[in-house]
C-alpha positions as CSV (number, residue, x, y, z in Angstrom):
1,X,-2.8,-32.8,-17.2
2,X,-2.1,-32.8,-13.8
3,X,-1.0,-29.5,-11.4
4,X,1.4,-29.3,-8.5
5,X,-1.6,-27.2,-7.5
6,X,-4.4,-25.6,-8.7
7,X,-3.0,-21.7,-7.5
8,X,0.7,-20.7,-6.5
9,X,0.9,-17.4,-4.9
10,X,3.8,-15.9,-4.6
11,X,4.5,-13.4,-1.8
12,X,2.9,-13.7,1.7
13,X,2.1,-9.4,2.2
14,X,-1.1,-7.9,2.1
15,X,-1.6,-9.0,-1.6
16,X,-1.2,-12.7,-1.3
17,X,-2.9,-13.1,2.1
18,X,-5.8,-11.4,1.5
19,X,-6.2,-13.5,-1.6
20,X,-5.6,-16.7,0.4
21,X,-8.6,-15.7,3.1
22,X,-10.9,-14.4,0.6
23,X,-10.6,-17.7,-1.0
24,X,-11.1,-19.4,2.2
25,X,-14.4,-17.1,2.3
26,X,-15.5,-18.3,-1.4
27,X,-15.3,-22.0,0.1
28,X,-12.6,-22.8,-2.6
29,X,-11.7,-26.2,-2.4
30,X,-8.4,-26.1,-5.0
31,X,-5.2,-26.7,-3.7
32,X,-3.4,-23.1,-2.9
33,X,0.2,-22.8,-2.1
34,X,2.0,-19.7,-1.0
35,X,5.8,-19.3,-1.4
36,X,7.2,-16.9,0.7
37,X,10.8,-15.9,0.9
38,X,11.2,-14.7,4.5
39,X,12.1,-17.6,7.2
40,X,8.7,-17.1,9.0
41,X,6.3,-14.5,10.0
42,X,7.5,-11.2,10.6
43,X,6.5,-8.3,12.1
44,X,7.9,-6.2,9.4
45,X,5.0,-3.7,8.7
46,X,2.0,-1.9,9.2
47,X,-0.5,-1.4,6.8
48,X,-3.2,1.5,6.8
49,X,-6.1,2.4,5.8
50,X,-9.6,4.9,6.5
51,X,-12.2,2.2,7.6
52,X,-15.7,2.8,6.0
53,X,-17.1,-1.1,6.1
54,X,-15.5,-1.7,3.2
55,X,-12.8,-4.0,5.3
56,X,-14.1,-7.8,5.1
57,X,-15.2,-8.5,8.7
58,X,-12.5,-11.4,9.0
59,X,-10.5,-8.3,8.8
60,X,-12.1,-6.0,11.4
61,X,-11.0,-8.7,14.4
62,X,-7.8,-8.1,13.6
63,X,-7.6,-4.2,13.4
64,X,-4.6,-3.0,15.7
65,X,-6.0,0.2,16.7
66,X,-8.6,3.1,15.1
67,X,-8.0,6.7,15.6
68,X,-11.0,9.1,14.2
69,X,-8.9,12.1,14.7
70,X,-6.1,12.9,11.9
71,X,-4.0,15.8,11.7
72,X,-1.4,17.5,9.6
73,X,1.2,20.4,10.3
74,X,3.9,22.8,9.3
75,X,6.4,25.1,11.1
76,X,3.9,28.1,11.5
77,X,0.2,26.0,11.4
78,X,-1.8,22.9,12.2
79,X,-5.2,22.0,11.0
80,X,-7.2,18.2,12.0
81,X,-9.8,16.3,10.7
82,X,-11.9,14.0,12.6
83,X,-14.9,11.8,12.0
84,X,-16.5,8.7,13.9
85,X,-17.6,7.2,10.5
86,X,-14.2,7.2,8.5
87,X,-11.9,6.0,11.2
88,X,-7.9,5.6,10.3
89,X,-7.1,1.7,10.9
90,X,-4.0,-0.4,11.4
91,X,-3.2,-3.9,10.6
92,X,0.3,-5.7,11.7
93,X,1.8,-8.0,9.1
94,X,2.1,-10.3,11.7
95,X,-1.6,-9.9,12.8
96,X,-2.7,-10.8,9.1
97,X,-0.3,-14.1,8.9
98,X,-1.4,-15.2,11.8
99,X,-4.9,-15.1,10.6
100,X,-3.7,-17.1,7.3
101,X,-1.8,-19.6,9.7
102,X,-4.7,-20.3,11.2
103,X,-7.3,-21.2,8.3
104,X,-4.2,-22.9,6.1
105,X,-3.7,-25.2,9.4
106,X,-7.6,-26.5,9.0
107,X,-7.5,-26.3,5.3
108,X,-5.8,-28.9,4.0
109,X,-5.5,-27.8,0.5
110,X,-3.8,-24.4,1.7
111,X,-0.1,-25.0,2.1
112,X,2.8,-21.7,2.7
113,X,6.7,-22.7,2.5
114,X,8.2,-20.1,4.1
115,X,12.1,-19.5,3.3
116,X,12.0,-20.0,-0.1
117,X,13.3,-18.2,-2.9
118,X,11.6,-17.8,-6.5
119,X,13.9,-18.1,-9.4
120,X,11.9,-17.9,-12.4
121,X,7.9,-18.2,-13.5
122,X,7.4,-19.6,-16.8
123,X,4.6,-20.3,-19.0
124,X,5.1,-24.2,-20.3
125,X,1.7,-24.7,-22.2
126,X,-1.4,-24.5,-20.4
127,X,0.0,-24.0,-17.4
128,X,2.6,-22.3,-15.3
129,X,5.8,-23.0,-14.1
130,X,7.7,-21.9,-10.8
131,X,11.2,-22.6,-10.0
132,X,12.7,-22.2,-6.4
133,X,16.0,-23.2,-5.3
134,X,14.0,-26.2,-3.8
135,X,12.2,-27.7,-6.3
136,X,9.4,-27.0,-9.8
137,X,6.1,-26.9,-9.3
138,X,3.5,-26.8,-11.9
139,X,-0.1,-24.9,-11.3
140,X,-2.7,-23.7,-13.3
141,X,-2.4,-20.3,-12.5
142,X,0.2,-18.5,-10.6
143,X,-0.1,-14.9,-9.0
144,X,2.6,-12.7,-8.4
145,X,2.3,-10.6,-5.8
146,X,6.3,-9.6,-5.4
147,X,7.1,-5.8,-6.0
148,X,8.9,-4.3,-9.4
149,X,12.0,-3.3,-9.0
150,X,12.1,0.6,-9.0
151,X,12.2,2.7,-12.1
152,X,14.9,5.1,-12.9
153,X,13.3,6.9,-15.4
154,X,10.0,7.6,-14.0
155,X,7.8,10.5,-14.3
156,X,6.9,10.7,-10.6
157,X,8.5,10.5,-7.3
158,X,9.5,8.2,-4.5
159,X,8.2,7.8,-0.9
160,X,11.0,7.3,0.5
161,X,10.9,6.2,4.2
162,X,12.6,5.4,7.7
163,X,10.6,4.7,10.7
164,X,11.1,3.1,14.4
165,X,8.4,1.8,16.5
166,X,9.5,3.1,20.1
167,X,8.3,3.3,23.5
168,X,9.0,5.8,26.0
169,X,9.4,6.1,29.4
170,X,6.9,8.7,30.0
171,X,3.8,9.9,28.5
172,X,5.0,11.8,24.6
173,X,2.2,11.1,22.1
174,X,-1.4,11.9,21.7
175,X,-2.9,8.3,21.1
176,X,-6.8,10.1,20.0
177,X,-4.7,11.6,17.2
178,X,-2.5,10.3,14.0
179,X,-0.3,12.4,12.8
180,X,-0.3,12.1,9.0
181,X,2.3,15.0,8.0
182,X,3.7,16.9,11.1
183,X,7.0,19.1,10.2
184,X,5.6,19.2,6.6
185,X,8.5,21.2,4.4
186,X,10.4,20.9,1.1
187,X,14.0,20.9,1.5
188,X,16.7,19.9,-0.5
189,X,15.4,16.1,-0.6
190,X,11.9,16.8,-1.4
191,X,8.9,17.0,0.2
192,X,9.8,15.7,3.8
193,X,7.5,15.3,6.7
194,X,7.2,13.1,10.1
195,X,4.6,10.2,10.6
196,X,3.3,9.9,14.0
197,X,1.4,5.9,14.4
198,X,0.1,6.3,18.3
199,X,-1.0,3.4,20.4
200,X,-1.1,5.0,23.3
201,X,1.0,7.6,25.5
202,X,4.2,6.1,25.1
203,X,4.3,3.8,22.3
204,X,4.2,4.7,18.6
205,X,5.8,4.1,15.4
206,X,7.8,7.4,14.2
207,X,8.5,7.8,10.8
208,X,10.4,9.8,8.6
209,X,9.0,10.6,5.0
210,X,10.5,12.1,1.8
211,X,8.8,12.2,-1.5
212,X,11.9,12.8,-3.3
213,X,12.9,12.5,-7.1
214,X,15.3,10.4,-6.6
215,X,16.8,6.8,-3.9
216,X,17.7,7.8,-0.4
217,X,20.1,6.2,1.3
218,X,18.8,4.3,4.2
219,X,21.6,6.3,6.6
220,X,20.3,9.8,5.3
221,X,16.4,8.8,6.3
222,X,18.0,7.6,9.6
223,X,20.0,10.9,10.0
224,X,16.5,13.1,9.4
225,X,14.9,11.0,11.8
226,X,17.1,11.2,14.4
227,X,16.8,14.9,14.7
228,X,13.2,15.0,14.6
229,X,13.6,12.4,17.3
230,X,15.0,14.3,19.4
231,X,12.4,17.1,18.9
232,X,9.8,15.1,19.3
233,X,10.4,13.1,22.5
234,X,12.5,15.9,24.0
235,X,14.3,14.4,27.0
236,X,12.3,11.2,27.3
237,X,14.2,7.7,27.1
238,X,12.6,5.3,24.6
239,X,13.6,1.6,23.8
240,X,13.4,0.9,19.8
241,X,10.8,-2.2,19.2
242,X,11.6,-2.6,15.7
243,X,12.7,-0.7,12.7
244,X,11.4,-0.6,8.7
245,X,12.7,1.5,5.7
246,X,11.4,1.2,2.3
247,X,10.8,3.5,-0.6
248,X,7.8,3.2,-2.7
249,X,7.2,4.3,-6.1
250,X,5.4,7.1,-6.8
251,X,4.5,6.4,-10.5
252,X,1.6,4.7,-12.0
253,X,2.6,0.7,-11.9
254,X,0.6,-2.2,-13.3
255,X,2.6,-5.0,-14.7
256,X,-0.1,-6.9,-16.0
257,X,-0.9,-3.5,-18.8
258,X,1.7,-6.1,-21.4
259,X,0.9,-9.2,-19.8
260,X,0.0,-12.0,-22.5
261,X,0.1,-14.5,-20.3
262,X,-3.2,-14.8,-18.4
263,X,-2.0,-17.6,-16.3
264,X,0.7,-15.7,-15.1
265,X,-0.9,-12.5,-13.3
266,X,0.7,-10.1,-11.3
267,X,-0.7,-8.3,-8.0
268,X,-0.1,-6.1,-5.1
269,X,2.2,-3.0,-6.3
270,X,2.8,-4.9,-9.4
271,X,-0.8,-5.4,-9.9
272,X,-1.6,-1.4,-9.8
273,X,-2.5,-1.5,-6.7
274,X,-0.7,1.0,-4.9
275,X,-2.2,5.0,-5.4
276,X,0.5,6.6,-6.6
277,X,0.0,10.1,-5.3
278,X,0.1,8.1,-1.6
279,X,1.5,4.8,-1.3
280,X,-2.1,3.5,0.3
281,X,-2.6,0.1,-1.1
282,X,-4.4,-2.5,1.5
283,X,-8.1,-1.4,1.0
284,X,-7.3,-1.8,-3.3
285,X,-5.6,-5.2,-2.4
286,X,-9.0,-6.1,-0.7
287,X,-11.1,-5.1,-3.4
288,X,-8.9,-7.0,-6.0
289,X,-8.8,-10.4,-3.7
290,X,-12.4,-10.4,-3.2
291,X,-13.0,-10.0,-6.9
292,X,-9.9,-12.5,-8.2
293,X,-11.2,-14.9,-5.5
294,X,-14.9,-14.8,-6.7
295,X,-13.5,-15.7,-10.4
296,X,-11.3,-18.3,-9.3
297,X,-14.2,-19.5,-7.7
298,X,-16.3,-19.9,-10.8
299,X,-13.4,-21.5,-12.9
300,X,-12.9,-24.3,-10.6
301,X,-14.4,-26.6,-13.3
302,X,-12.9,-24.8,-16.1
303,X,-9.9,-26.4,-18.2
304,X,-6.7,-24.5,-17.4
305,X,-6.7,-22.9,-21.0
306,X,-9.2,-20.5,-19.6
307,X,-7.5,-17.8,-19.0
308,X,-8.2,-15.1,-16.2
309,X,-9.5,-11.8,-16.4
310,X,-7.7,-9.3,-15.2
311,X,-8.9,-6.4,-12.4
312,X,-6.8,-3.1,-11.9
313,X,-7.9,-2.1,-8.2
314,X,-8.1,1.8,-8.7
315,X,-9.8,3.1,-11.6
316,X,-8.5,5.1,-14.4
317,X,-10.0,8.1,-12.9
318,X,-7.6,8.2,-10.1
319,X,-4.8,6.9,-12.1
320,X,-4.7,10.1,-14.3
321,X,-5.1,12.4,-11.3
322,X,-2.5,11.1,-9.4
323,X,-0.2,11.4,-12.3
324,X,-1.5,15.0,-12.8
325,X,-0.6,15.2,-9.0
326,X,2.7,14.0,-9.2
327,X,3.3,16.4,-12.5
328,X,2.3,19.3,-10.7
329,X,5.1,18.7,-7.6
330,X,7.6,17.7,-9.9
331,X,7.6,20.8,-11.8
332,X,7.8,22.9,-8.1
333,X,8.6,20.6,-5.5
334,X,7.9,23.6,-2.8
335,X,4.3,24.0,-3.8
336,X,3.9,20.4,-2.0
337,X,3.3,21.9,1.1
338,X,0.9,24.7,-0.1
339,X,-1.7,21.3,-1.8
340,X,-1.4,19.2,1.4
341,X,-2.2,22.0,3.4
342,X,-5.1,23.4,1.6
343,X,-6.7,20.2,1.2
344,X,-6.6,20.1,5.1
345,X,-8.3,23.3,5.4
346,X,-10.6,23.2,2.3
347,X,-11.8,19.6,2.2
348,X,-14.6,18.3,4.8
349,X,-13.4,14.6,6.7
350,X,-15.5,12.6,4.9
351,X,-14.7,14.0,1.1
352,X,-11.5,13.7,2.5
353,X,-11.5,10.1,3.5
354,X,-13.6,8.9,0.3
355,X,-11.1,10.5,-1.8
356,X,-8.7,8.8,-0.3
357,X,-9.7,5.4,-0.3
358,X,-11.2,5.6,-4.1
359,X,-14.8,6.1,-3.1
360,X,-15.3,9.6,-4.2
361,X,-18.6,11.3,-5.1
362,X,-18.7,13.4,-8.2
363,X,-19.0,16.1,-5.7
364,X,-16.1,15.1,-3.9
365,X,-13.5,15.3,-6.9
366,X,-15.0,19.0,-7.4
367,X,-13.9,19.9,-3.9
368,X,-10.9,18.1,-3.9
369,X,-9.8,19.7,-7.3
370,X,-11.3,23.4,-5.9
371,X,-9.0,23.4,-3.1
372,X,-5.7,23.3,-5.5
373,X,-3.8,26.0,-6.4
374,X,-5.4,26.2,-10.0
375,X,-2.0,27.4,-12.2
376,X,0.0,24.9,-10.8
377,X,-2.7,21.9,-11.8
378,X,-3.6,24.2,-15.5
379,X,0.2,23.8,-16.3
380,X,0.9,20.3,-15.4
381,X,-2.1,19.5,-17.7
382,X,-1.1,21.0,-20.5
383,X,2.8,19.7,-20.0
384,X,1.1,16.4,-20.3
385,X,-0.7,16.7,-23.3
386,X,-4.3,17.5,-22.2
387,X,-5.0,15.0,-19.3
388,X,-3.9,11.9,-22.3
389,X,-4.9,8.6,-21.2
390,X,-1.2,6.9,-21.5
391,X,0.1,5.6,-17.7
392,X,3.6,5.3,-16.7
């Protein structure tokens, strides 16, 4: 039988068009197309991530800005880490579609089609099936890179967030330094703290966080962040250069766990991508592209009944302390403050970054799990039945 196309990817985020150009990198000569809902590129987001060469070097050219200095703070303390290795690394959406626009306009067997809406993926077969409110198009494989909708009965939390990119008329921010958590408290909402994204003196992207139980409204994020606003630029005029909110779920995800269909595979957030204790995601995605593009690589001459294998992008290991994590804060909400904190002032840069970005030594996860307050992390194990293996 013939295909449409040999892939369909559906979603054009950090998922989808990392898979696109690590395909281009494998020299796959299929025919790829994207379908992306939006009208066109957007500068929508900013994905980041602690750079330790394990970012494809396609990648590195396009890095907005490193910072080796991170730092996190509370009404009565402050504590920093810093290290030249394990720099903290942007990437702007419209950075990384640029990129894609640029190999898919040399490689004519890429194709995007931007405005377009997916109705419904089917399996029909030995193939797949994808239905827009344009047209059907057949492929041998399709990957689904759009997020699940949000669970209301979840286990965990959601990062729930409202942030302006702004620039000021005078000199506010300290551009050597991100500020990962400053104003961290619990309050009423949750766990709430400010993100601080500098690019230089006057320019940054301001965030307000929650982890909360439960959906924020979009107007009470905005509310928060409007008085911290006013904290942190004081005086100062600014001019807003865009705005994002979004809440991410805090939860273990991975649509493919009951996926029979092995032409049909989810990635991104679907795909288990996303750390649930953090809401990270773009190094995983990397790992996963470069590893789904090196078997579609290898199954170019296969039939289309071959099914593909599928990858989870964080290990189990992680998985199960994140959800440990996530147990402990939503038995006390309040001791949030006490585990970011102490990781800051018991856990050296590098463990810290490793940890963070699933590259943890043995040693590592001792002196991560050494700087917890031990009853909190005891209880939470046994409420969950002894560290079981079952992910929600």
């Amino acid at each position: 039988m013939s295909y449409d196309y040999d892939l369909i990817i559906i979603g054009a985020g950090a998922a989808g068009l990392s898979l696109l150009l690590a395909l281009d990198e494998t020299k796959y000569t299929q025919s790829v197309k994207i379908i992306e809902r939006s009208s066109g590129p957007q500068n929508d987001r900013i994905w980041s991530f602690w750079n330790n060469n394990s970012v494809p070097d396609y990648l590195k050219e396009i890095i907005t800005r490193e910072w080796q200095t991170w730092a996190i703070s509370t009404d009565d303390s402050s504590f920093s880490m810093s290290h030249t290795y394990h720099r903290y690394c942007s990437i702007r959406s419209e950075s990384l579609m640029k990129l894609a626009l640029e190999r898919i306009q040399i490689k004519t067997h890429f194709d995007i089609e931007f405005d377009s809406d997916v109705m419904s993926v089917d399996s029909v077969n030995d193939h797949a099936l994808v239905t827009t409110q344009r047209s059907h198009l057949t492929a041998r494989w399709v990957i689904d890179t759009r997020p699940p909708p949000l669970k209301t009965d979840h286990n965990g939390l959601l990062q729930c967030f409202y942030g302006e990119e702004i620039v000021t008329e005078g000199e506010v921010f300290n551009p050597s330094s991100v500020k990962l958590m400053q104003q961290l408290a619990s309050s009423e909402l949750g766990i709430e703290f400010i993100y601080i994204l500098p690019f230089s003196a006057n320019h940054a992207l301001v965030e307000f966080t929650c982890f909360s139980p439960i959906a924020l409204e979009r107007s009470v994020l905005q509310a928060r962040l409007k008085t911290r606003m006013q904290e942190i630029v004081g005086s100062q005029k600014y001019k807003v250069e865009r705005k994002e909110c979004a809440m991410l779920p805090m939860y273990n995800v991975n649509e493919n766990t009951n996926n029979k269909n092995r032409h049909i595979i989810y990635a991104g957030i679907a795909g288990g991508a996303m750390r649930a204790s953090t809401g990270y995601s773009f190094l995983a995605c990397q790992r996963w592209a470069k590893q789904c593009a090196s078997e579609l690589k290898s199954r170019q001459s296969l039939s289309a009944s071959t099914p593909l294998s599928l990858f989870t992008p964080i290990s189990s290991v992680y998985r199960k302390m994140d959800r440990l994590m996530l147990t402990v804060l939503r038995n006390d909400m309040g001791i949030g403050v006490t585990i970011f904190v102490q990781m800051f002032k018991k856990v050296k840069p590098a463990r810290f970054a490793r940890f963070m970005t699933e590259q943890a030594t043995i040693i590592d996860f001792m002196c991560v799990i050494w700087a917890m307050p031990k009853f909190a992390f005891l209880r939470a194990l046994f409420s969950r039945g002894k560290w079981s293996g079952r992910v929600e």
